[in-house]
C-alpha positions as CSV (number, residue, x, y, z in Angstrom):
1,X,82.8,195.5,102.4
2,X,80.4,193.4,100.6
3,X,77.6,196.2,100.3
4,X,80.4,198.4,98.9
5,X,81.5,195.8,96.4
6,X,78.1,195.3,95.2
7,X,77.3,199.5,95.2
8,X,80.8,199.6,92.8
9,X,79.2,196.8,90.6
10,X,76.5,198.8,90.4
11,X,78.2,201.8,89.4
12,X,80.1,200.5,86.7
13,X,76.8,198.5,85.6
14,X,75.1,201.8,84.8
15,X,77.5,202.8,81.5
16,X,75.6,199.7,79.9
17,X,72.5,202.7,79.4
18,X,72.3,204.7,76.6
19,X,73.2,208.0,77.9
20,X,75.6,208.0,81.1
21,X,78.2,210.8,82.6
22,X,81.6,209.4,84.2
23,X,84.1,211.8,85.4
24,X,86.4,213.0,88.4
25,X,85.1,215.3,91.2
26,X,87.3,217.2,94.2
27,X,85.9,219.2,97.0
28,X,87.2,221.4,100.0
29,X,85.2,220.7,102.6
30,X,84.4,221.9,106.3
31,X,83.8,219.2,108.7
32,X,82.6,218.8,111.9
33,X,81.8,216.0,114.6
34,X,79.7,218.0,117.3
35,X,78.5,216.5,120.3
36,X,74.8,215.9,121.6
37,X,75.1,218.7,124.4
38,X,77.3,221.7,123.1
39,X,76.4,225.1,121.9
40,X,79.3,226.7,119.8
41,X,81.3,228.8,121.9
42,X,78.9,229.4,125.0
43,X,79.6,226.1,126.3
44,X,83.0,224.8,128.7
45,X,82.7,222.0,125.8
46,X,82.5,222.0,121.7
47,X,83.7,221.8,118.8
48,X,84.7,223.5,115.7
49,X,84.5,223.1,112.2
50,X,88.0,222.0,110.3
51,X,89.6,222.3,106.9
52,X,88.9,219.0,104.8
53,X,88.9,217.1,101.7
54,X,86.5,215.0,98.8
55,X,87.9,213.0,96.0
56,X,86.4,210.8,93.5
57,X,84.7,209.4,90.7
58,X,80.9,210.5,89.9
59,X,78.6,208.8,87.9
60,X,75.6,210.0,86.1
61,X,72.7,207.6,84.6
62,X,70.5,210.5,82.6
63,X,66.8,209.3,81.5
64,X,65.5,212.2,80.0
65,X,66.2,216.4,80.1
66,X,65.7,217.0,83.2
67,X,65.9,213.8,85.8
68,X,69.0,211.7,86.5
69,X,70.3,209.6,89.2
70,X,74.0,210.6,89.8
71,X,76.2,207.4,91.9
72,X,79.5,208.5,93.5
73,X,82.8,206.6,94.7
74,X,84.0,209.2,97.1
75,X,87.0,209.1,99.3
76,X,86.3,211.5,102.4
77,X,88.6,212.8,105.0
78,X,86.4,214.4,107.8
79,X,88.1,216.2,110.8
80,X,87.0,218.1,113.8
81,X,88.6,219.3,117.0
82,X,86.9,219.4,120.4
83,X,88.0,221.6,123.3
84,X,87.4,221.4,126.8
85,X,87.8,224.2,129.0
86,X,87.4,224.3,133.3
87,X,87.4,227.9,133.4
88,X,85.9,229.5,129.9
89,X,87.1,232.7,131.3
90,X,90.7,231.7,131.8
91,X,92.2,230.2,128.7
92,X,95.4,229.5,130.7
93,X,93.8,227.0,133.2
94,X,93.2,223.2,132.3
95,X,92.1,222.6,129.3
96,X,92.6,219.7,126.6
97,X,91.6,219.8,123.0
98,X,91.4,216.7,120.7
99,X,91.6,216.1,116.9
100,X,89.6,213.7,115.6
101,X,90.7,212.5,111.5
102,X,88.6,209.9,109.9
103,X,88.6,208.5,106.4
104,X,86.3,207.2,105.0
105,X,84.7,205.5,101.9
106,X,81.6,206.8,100.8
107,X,79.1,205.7,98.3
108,X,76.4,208.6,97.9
109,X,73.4,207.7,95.4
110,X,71.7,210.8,94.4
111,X,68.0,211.7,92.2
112,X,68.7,214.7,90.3
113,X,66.4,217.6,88.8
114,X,67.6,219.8,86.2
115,X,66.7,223.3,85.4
116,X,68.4,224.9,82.8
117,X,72.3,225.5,84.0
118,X,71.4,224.4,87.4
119,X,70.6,220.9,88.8
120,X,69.3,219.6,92.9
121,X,70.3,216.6,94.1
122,X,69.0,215.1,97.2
123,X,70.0,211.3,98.4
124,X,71.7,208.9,101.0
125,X,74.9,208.2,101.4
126,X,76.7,205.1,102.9
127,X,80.4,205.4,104.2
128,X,82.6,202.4,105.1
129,X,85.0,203.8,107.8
130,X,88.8,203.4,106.8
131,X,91.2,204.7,109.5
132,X,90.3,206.7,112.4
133,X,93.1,209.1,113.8
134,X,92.8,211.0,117.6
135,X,95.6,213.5,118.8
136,X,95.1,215.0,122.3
137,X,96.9,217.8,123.8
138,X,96.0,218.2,127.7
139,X,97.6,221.4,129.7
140,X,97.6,221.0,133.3
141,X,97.4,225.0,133.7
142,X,100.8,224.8,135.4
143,X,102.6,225.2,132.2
144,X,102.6,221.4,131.3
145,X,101.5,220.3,128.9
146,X,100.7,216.0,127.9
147,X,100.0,214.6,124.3
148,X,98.4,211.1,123.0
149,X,97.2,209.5,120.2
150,X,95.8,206.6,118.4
151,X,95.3,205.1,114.9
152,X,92.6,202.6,114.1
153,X,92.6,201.1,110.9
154,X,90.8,198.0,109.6
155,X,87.5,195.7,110.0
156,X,85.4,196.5,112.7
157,X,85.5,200.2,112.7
158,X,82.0,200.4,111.4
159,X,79.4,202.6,108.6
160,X,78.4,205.9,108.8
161,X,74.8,206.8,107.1
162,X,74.2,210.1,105.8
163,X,71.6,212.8,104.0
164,X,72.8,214.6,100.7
165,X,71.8,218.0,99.2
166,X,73.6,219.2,96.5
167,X,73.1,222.3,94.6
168,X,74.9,222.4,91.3
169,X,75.8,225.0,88.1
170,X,76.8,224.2,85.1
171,X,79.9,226.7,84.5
172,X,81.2,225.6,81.1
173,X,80.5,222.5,78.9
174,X,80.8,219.5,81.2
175,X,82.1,221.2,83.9
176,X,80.1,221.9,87.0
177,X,80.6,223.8,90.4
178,X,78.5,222.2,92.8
179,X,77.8,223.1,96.7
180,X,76.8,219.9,99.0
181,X,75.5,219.7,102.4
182,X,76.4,216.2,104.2
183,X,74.4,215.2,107.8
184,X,75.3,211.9,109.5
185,X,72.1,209.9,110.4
186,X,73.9,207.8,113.2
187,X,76.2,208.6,115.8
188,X,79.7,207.3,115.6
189,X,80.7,208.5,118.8
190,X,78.6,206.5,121.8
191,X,79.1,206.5,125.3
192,X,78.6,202.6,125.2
193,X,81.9,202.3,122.5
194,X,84.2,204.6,125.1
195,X,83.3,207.9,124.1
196,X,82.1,210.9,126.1
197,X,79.4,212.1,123.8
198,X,77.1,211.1,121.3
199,X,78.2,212.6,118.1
200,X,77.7,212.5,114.4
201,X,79.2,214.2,111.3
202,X,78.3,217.6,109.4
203,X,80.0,218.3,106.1
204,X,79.9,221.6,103.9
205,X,81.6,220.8,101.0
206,X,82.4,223.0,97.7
207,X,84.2,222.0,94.3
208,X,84.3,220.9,91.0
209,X,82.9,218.2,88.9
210,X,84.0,217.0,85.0
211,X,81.6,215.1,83.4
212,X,82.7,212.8,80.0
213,X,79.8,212.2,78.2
214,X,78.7,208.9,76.5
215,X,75.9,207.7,74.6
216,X,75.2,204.6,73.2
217,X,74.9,204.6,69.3
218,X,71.9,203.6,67.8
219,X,71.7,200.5,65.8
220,X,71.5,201.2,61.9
221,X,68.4,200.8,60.7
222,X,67.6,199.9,56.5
C-alpha cells in the first residue's frame, strides 16, 4: 500500500502547476483472464470475455498545447469466466465453468499527445488487488450439478502490472469519450500459487471523462 499512498501523494501534488485538469471518469468495460494454452472456442478449455466496470478520478498535468501527462485513481472490477468441457461436442456431458471477480485498485500514469479534438495516451499502470471472488458450477453429466466459492480479501493478494492505450475525443467542452486498451504484464494466475494455468488480464474499456479545468493565476505585475 505504500507505493499506492505515495502515487496518490503524487496525484494530488500535481494541482500545485499552473495548468492542471481534475475530474471524474466511468467506463463499461469487457474483461477477460485467458489462459496460456487456449484458443477461443476451438479448444475443450477457454474463456470468455465478461461485462465490467471503471470508476474514478483522472488527473491531468498540461505543459504546453499538445503534451500532458494524465494520472488516474481507478477503481476496477475485472471478470471472466472459464469453461471446461470433456466432450466439446456434447454440451450435456461433464463440464464445469468458473467465474473469476476481482477488484482492484489501479493507478495508471499516462503521456499524452494532442491533436486537435483528439488526444493518444500510452502508459503503465499499477493495480493493488482488493478482493478476489471465484464461483464454480461443476455438472457431473448425470443431471447433477455441484457449486463452490471463495472470497479473498486483504494483504497478500498481490499487484497486477499493466500496458495503457487510450484513444480519446473531445465531444463537447471538457467532456471527452475515450476508448482504452488494458494488457496485464504478469500473470496472476500460476501453477505454483494453485492455479491450473498461467493467466493474465485483457481489458477493452469505453466511457466518459469530465475534466474541471484550473490554472494558476499569474502574479500582478506593476
Amino acid at each position: 500500500m505504500k507505493k499506492n499512498l505515495f502515487l496518490i501523494l503524487s496525484f494530488i501534488s500535481l494541482s500545485v502547476f499552473a495548468h492542471y485538469s481534475i475530474g471524474p471518469t466511468a467506463k463499461y468495460v469487457w474483461s477477460d483472464i485467458p489462459n496460456n494454452i487456449e484458443s477461443i472456442r476451438n479448444s475443450a478449455d477457454y474463456t470468455e470475455f465478461r461485462p465490467s466496470y471503471s470508476i474514478g478520478i483522472l488527473n491531468e498535468y498540461r505543459f504546453n498545447t499538445w503534451f500532458a501527462v494524465e494520472l488516474d485513481i481507478l477503481y476496477d472490477f475485472v471478470s471472466s469466466e472459464q469453461f471446461y468441457f470433456v466432450d466439446r461436442d456434447n454440451p450435456e456431458g461433464y463440464r464445469s465453468t468458473t467465474l473469476n471477480e476481482v477488484s482492484y485498485l489501479s493507478t495508471p500514469i499516462l503521456l499524452q499527445l494532442d491533436y486537435k479534438k483528439f488526444s493518444l495516451h500510452a502508459g503503465g499502470q499499477a493495480s493493488y488487488t482488493l478482493v478476489w471472488e471465484t464461483q464454480t458450477v461443476i455438472n457431473d453429466g448425470f443431471g447433477n450439478q455441484n457449486s463452490y466459492g471463495s472470497r479473498s480479501s486483504g494483504d497478500g493478494l498481490g499487484w497486477n502490472f499493466a500496458f495503457t492505450a487510450a484513444l480519446a475525443y473531445n465531444v463537447y467542452d471538457n467532456l471527452e469519450l475515450e476508448a482504452r486498451f488494458v494488457k496485464g504484464l504478469v500473470n496472476i494466475m500460476d501453477p505454483d500459487w494453485g492455479f491450473e494455468h498461467y493467466a493474465s488480464t485483457t481489458q477493452f474499456l469505453v466511457g466518459l471523462n469530465y475534466k474541471f479545468q484550473f490554472q494558476k493565476k499569474k502574479a500582478a505585475t506593476k
